[in-house]
C-alpha positions in Angstrom: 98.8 70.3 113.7 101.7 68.9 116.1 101.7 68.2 119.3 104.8 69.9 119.8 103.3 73.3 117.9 103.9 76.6 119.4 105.2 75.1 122.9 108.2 75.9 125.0 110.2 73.0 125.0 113.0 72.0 127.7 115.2 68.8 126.4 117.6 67.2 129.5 119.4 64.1 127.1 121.7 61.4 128.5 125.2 60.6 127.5 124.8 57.0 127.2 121.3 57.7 125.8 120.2 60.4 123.3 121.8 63.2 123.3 120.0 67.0 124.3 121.9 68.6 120.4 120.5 65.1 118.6 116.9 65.9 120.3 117.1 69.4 119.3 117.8 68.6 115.9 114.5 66.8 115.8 112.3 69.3 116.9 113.5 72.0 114.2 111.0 70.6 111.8 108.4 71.7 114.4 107.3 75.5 115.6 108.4 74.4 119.2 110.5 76.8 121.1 113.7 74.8 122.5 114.7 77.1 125.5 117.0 74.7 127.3 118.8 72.2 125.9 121.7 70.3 128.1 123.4 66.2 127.9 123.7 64.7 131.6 125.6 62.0 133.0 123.4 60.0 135.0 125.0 57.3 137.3 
């Protein structure tokens, strides 16, 4: 059992940081539902 099991997930990544895609990518393994996924520039 994850934490991350059958949960609605919404990733907001940074450009300098970690990505939104490279979080996403993680989460696949999971049964999380990514519904938004987006890569901000925060300044």
């Amino acid at each position: 059992m994850s934490l991350f099991d059958d949960r609605k997930i919404i990733i907001i990544g940074d450009r300098d940081g970690i990505p939104g895609p490279a979080m996403e990518e993680c989460l696949k393994s999971t049964s999380a539902e990514v519904v938004f996924s987006s890569t901000e520039c925060f300044v």
